[in-house]
C-alpha positions in Angstrom: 16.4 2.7 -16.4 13.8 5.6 -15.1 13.7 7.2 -12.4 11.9 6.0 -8.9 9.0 7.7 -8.1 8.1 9.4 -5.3 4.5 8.4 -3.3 3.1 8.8 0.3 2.8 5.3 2.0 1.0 5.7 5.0 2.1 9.2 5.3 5.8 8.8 4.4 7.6 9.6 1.4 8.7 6.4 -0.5 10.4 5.7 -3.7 8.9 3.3 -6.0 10.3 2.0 -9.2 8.5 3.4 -12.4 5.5 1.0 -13.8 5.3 -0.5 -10.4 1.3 -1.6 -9.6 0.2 -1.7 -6.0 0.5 -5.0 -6.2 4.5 -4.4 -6.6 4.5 -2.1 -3.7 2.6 -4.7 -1.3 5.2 -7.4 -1.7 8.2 -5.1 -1.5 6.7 -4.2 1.9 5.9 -8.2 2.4 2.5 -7.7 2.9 0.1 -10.5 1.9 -3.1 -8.9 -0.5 -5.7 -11.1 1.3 -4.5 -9.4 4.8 -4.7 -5.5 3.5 -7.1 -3.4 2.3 -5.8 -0.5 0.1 -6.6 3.2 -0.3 -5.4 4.8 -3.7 -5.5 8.7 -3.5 -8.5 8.5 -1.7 -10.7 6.1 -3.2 -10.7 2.2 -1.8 -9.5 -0.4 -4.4 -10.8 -3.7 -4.7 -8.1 -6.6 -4.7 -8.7 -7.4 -8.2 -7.6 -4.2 -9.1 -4.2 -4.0 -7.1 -2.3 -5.9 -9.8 -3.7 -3.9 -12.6 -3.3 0.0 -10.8 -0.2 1.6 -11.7 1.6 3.9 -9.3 2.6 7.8 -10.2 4.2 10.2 -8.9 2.7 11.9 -6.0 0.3 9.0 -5.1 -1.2 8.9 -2.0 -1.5 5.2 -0.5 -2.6 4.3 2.6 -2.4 0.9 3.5 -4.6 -1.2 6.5 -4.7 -4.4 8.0 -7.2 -6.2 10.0 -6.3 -7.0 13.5 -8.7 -9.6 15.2 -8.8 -11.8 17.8 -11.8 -11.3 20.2 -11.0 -8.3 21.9 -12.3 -4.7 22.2 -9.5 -3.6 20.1 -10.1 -5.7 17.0 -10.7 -3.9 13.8 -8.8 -2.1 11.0 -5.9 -0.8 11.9 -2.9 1.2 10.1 -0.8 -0.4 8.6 3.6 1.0 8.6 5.6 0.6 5.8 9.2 -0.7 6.1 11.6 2.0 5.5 13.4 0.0 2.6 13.8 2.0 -0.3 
């Protein structure tokens, strides 16, 4: 079995199992892919893509969800990963 890797989620370090896609990574953190939008080492992936983008060592993922509602603080917001590793 490899290694984990290590990535940035939101700004913390995070192990991930090698081969994992985003996709892997959003449902170990229980997040649902129509609720998120992704950022991939700086560039925004479309949700068609999170199944087929691998993860490597030393990404950089920042993850965001919508918060709505009707009130002046609707919008994207960041979102915290789990600290399961």
């Amino acid at each position: 079995m490899a290694d984990p890797l290590q990535i940035q989620v939101n700004g913390e370090s995070r192990d991930c199992p090698s081969g994992a896609t985003v996709a892997d990574l959003l449902r170990e953190l229980d997040l649902k892919t129509e609720r998120v939008a992704v950022e991939l080492n700086l560039e925004i992936l479309d949700r068609q893509e999170f199944d087929r983008r691998g993860l490597k060592a030393g990404d950089r993922v920042e993850i965001l969800s919508f918060i709505g509602g009707g009130g002046p603080d609707d919008g994207w917001r960041r979102r915290v990963p789990t600290h399961a590793q």
